[in-house]
C-alpha positions in Angstrom: -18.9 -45.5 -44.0 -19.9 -46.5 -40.4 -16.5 -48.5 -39.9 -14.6 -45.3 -41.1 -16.4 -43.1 -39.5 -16.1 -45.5 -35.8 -11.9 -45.6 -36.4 -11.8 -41.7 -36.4 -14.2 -41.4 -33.8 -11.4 -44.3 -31.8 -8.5 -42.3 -33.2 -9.4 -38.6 -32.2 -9.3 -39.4 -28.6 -5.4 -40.7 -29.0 -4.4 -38.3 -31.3 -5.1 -35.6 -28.7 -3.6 -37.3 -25.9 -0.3 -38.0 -27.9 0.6 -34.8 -28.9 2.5 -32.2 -27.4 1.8 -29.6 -25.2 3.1 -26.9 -27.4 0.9 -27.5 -30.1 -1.9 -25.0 -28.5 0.7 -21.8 -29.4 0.6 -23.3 -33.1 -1.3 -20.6 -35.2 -4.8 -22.2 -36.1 -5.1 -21.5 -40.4 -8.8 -21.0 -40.8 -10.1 -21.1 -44.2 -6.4 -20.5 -46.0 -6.5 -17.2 -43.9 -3.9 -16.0 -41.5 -4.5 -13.4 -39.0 -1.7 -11.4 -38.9 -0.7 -8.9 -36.5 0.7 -5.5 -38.3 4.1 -4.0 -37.1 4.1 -0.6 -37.6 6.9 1.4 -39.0 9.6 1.8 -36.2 13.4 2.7 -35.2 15.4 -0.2 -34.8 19.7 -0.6 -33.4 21.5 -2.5 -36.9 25.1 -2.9 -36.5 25.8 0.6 -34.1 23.5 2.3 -36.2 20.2 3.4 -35.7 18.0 2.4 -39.3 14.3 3.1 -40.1 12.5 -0.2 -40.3 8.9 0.0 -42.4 5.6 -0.8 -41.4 4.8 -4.7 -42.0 2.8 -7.8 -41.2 4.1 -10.2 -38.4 
C-alpha cells in the first residue's frame, strides 16, 4: 500500500508537467454531472432563410 501509494505521489508531479496546456479549457465532469449552459430559443440564417431554432442545452 505504501509503495503504491509513494509511485502516485512520484507520478502526479510528471503527469502535470507533461500535459498540455489546453487541457485547463477541458470541461471538469464532477460526479457524472455536466454543467451545461442553456441556449435559449433564437433566430438563426440556414441556407438564405431565416429558421426558428428551439431552446436547448449547450
Amino acid at each position: 500500500m505504501k509503495r503504491m501509494l509513494a509511485g502516485i505521489l512520484v507520478a502526479l508531479p510528471l503527469f502535470v508537467v507533461a500535459m498540455p496546456k489546453q487541457a485547463s479549457a477541458l470541461v471538469i465532469q464532477i460526479g457524472g454531472h455536466h454543467h451545461r449552459r442553456w441556449v435559449p430559443g433564437h433566430w438563426a440564417i440556414r441556407h438564405h432563410d431565416r429558421v426558428w431554432i428551439s431552446g436547448h442545452y449547450d
